[in-house]
C-alpha positions as CSV (number, residue, x, y, z in Angstrom):
1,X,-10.3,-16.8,-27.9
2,X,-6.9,-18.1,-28.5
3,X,-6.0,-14.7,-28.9
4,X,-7.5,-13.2,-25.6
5,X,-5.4,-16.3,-23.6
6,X,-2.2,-15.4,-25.0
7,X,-2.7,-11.7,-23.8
8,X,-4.3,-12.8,-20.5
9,X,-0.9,-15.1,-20.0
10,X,1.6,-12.7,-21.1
11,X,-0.1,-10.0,-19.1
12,X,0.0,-12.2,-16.0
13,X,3.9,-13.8,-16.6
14,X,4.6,-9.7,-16.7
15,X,2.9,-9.9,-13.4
16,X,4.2,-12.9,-12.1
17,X,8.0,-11.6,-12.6
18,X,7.7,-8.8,-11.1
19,X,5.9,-10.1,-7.9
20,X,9.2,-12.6,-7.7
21,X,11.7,-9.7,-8.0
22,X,10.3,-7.7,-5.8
23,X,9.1,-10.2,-3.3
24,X,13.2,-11.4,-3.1
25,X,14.6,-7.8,-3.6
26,X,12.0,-6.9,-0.3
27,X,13.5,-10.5,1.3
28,X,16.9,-9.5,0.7
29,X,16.6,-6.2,2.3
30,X,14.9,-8.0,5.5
31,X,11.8,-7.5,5.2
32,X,9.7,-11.2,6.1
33,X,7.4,-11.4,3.1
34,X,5.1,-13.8,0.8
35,X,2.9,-13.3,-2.0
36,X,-0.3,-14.5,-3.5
37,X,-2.7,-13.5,-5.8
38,X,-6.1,-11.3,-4.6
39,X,-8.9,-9.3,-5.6
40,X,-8.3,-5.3,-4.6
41,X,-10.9,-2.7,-3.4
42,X,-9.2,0.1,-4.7
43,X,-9.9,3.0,-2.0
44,X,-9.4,5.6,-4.5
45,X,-11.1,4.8,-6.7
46,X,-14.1,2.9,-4.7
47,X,-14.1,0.1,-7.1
48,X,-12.9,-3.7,-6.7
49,X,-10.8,-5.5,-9.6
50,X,-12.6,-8.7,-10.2
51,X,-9.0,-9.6,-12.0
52,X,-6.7,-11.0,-9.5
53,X,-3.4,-8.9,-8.7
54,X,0.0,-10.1,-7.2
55,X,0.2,-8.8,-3.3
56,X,3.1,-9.1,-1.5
57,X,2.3,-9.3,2.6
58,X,5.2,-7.5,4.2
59,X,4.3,-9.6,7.5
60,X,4.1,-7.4,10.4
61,X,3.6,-4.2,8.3
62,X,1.4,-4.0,5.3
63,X,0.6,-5.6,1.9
64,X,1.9,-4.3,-1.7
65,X,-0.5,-4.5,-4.5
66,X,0.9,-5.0,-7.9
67,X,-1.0,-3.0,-10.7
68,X,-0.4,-3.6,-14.4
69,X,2.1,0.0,-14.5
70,X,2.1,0.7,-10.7
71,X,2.0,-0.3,-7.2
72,X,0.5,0.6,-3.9
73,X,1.1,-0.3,-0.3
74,X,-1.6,-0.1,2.1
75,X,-1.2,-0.7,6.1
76,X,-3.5,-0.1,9.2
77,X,-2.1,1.6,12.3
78,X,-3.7,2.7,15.4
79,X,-4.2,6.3,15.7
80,X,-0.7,6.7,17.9
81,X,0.9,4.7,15.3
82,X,-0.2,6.8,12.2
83,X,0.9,9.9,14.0
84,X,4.2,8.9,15.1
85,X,5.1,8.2,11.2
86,X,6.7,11.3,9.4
87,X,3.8,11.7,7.1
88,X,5.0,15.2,6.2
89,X,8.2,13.5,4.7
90,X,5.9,10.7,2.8
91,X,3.9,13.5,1.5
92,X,7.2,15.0,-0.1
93,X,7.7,11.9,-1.7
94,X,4.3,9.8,-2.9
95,X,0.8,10.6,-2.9
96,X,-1.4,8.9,-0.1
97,X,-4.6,8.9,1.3
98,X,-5.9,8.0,5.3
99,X,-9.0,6.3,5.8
100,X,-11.1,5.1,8.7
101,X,-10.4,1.4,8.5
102,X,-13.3,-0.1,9.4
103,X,-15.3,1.8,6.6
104,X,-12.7,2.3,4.1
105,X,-14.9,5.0,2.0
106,X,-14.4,7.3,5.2
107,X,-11.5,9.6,3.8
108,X,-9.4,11.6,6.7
109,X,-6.8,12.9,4.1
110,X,-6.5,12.5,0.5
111,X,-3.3,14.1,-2.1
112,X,-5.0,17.3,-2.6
113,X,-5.3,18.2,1.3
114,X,-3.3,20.6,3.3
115,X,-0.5,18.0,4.6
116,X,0.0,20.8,7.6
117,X,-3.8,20.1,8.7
118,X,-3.1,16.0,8.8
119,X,-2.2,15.9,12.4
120,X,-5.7,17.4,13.2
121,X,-8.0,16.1,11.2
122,X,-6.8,12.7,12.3
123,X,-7.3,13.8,16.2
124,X,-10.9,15.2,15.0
125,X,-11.7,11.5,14.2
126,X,-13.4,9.6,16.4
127,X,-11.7,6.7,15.8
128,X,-8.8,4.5,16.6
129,X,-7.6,2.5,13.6
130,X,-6.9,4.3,10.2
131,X,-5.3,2.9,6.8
132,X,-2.8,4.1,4.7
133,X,-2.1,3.7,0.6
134,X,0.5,5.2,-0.5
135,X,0.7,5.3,-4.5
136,X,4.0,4.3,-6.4
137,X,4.3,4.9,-9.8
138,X,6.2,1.2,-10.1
139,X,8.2,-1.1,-7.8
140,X,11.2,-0.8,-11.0
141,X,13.3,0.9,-8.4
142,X,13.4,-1.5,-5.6
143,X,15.4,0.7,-3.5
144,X,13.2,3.4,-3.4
145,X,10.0,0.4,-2.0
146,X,12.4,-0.9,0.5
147,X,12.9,3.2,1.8
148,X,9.3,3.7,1.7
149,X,8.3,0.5,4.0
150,X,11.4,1.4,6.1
151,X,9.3,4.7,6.5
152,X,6.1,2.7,7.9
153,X,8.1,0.0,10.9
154,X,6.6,1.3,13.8
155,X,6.1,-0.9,17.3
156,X,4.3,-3.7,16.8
157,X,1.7,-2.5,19.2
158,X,0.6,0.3,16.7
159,X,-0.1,-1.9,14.1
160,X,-3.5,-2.8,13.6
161,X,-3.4,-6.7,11.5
C-alpha cells in the first residue's frame, strides 16, 4: 500500500505542477482563470474518470482538463457563436469534436468528418447550444494553449455558461 501512495502522490504533484504553470502562464497572457480538481466525462470516449483531474476554468470561455500526457479544452457556444469561430483553421491545427450540449453523446462532428460539411450539419441541428473539445497533445507549449483559447473569445452573448 505504501507503494501505491507514493505513485498516487507523485502522479498527482506531476499534476499539481503543471496545473500551476499553466494556470499562471494562461494568467499572464490575460486570460481570468482558477483551478480545481474534478471528475471528467470524457465525450469521446463516453466514459467518466472517477480519478479527479486538474481543470483550469478560463472564466468567460471554457474549462481545460489536465490528462496524465494530454489536455483538452471544452466550451459551450450558442449555435451563432460556434459558427462565427474559424473552425476550418482549428481543424488544421487540433482534433475536435461538436456535440449537442444538453445530451453530450449527441455527436454533430467528430475528427474523421468532412470539415467542409461542418457548417451544415450544425444548421441541420435542431438545436441552439453545442460544445466543443478540442484535443491537445499537452499544454508543454504554453504558447500554442494561449493561441488556441485566443481562437475561441467570442461575444459574451454566444457563450452558453
Amino acid at each position: 500500500m505504501k507503494e501505491t501512495a507514493e505513485l498516487l502522490n507523485k502522479t498527482y504533484e506531476s499534476l499539481h505542477i503543471r496545473a500551476m504553470k499553466l494556470e499562471s502562464a494562461l494568467s499572464s497572457g490575460g486570460f481570468d482563470c482558477s483551478w480545481g480538481w474534478y471528475n471528467y466525462y470524457g465525450a469521446d470516449q463516453k466514459e467518466i474518470r472517477y480519478y479527479p483531474l486538474p481543470v483550469i476554468t478560463v472564466h468567460g470561455l471554457g474549462n481545460l482538463f489536465l490528462e496524465l500526457n494530454s489536455c483538452y479544452f471544452t466550451a459551450t457556444y450558442t449555435k451563432n457563436g460556434l459558427l462565427s469561430l474559424e473552425l476550418e483553421k482549428l481543424a488544421r491545427l487540433h482534433r475536435f469534436e461538436i456535440y449537442v450540449a444538453d445530451d453530450t453523446t449527441l455527436t454533430v462532428f467528430n475528427p474523421s468528418d468532412d470539415i467542409s460539411e461542418i457548417r451544415t450539419k450544425v444548421f441541420s441541428v435542431g438545436c441552439e447550444s453545442f460544445g466543443i473539445c478540442v484535443y491537445m497533445p499537452s499544454e508543454q507549449d504554453l504558447n500554442s494553449v494561449r493561441e488556441v483559447l485566443a481562437e475561441f473569445r467570442v461575444p459574451e452573448d454566444m457563450i452558453e455558461n
